[in-house]
C-alpha positions as CSV (number, residue, x, y, z in Angstrom):
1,X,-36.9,59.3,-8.8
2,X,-39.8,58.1,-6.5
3,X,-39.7,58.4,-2.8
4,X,-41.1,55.9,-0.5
5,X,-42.9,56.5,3.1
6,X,-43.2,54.2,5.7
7,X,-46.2,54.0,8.1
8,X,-44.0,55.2,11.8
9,X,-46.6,53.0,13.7
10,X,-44.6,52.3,17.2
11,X,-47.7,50.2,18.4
12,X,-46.7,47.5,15.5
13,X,-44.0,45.0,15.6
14,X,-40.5,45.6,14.4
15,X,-39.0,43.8,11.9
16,X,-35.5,45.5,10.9
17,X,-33.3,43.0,10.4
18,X,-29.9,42.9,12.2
19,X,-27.5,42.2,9.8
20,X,-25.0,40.9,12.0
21,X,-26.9,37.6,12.8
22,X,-28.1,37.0,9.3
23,X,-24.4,36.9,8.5
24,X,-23.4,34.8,11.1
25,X,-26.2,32.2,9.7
26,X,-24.4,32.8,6.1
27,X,-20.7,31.7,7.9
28,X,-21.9,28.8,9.1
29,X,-23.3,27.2,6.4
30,X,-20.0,28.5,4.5
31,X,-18.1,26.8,6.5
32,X,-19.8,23.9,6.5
33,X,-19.2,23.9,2.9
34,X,-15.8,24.8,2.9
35,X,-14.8,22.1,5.3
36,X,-16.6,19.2,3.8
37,X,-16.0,20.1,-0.2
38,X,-16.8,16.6,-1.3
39,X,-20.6,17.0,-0.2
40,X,-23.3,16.6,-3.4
41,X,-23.6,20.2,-4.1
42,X,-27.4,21.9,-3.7
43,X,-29.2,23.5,-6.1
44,X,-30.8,26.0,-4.4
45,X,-29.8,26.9,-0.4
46,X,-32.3,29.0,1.5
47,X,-31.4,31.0,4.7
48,X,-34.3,32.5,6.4
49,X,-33.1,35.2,9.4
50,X,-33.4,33.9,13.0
51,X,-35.3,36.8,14.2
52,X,-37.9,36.6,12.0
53,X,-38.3,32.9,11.9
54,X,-36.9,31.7,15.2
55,X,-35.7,28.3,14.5
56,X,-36.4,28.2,10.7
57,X,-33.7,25.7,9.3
58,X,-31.1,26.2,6.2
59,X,-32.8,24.9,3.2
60,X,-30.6,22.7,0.7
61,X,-32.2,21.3,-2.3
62,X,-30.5,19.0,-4.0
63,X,-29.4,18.2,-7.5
64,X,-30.0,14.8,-8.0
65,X,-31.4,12.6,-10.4
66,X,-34.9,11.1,-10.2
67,X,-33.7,8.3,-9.0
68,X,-33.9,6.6,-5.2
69,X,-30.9,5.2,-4.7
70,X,-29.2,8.4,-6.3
71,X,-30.8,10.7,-3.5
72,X,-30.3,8.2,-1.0
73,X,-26.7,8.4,-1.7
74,X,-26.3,11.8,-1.7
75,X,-28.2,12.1,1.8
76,X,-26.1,9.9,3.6
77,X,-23.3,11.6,1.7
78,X,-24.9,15.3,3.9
79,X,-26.1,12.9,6.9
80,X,-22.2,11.9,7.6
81,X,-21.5,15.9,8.5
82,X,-24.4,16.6,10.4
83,X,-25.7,16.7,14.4
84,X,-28.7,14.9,15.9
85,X,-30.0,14.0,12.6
86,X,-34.0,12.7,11.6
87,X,-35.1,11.4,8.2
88,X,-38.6,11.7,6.6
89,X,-40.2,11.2,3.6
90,X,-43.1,13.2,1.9
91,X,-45.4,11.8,-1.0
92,X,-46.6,14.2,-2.8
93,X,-50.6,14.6,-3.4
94,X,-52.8,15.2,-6.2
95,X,-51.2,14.7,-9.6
96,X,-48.1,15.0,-8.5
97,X,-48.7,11.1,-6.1
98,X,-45.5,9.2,-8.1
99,X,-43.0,11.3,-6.5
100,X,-41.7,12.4,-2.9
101,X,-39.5,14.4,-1.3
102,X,-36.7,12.7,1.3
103,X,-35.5,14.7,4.2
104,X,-32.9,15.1,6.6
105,X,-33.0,17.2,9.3
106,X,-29.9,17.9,12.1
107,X,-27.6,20.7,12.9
108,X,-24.2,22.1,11.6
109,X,-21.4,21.7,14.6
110,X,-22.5,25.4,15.6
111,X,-25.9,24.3,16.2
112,X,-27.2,26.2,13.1
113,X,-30.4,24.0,12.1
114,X,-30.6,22.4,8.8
115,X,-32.5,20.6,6.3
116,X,-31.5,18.5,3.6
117,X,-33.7,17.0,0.8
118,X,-34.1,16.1,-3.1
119,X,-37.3,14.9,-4.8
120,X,-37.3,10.9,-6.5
121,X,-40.1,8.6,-8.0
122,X,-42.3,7.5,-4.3
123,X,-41.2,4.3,-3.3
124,X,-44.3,2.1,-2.2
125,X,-42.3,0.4,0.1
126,X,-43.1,3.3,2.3
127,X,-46.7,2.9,2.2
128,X,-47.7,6.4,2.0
129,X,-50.9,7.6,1.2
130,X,-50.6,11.2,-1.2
131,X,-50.0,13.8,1.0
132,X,-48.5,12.2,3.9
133,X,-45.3,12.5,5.5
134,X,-43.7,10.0,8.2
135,X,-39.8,9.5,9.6
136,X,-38.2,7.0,8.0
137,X,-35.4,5.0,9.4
138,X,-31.6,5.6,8.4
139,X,-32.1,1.9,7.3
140,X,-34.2,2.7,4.4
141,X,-31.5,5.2,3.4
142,X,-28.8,2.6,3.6
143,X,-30.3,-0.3,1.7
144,X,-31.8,2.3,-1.3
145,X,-27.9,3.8,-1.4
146,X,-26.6,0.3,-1.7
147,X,-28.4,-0.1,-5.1
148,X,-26.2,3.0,-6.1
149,X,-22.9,2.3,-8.3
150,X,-20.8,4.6,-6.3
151,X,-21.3,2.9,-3.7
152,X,-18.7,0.4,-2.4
153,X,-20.4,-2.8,-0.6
């Protein structure tokens, strides 16, 4: 059995976590979920705790397929249940230039922050050089989802 010691340094910050806030991050986002079931599920959700991060939004990363009007879809699908909500879109850099990441950003009804997004082929509609990120309208979503066969005209 190994022991561990901790350096008792008062002049440094502390960074125990309370436990209740964390959780109360955690019930949000379940509730979120539990209220609006039919949402495109993520792949990987990421809470960060508001203490250490202040304002650090709840991660979801979708599960979609490489394809734009896919993604689109499925973030207007998330866009529908959110608060004050912004879009943007990152190109990726390097050798990784043909594909982006779209976001959306807004709030659950508790004010909890939140960010959306899923990765696609870059769409040079948007005109972004590698590396760059910009908003995008909601109009771009719209008119890529349209192009989707789930959804109705």
């Amino acid at each position: 059995m190994s022991t561990m010691t901790c350096d008792t340094d008062t002049t440094a910050t502390d960074h125990r976590i309370d436990m209740a806030a964390m959780a109360a991050v955690f019930a949000a986002v379940g509730e979120h979920l539990a209220v609006f079931t039919d949402l495109p599920a993520p792949v990987i959700v990421t809470a960060y705790h508001p203490a250490v991060t202040g304002t650090a939004p709840v991660t979801f990363q979708l599960d979609c397929e490489q394809w734009l009007p896919g993604l689109a879809s499925a973030l207007l699908a998330w866009l529908d249940t959110l608060d004050w909500v912004t879009c943007e879109a990152w190109r990726h850099d390097g050798d990784d230039s043909h594909t982006m990441h779209l976001y959306i950003r807004g709030g659950l009804t508790d004010g909890t922050p939140v960010q959306v997004f899923g990765a696609t082929d870059y769409a040079p509609v948007l005109r972004l050089a590698p590396g760059q990120r910009d908003r995008i309208g909601l109009a771009h979503l719209c008119e890529w989802a349209a192009n989707h066969p789930e959804v109705t005209p």
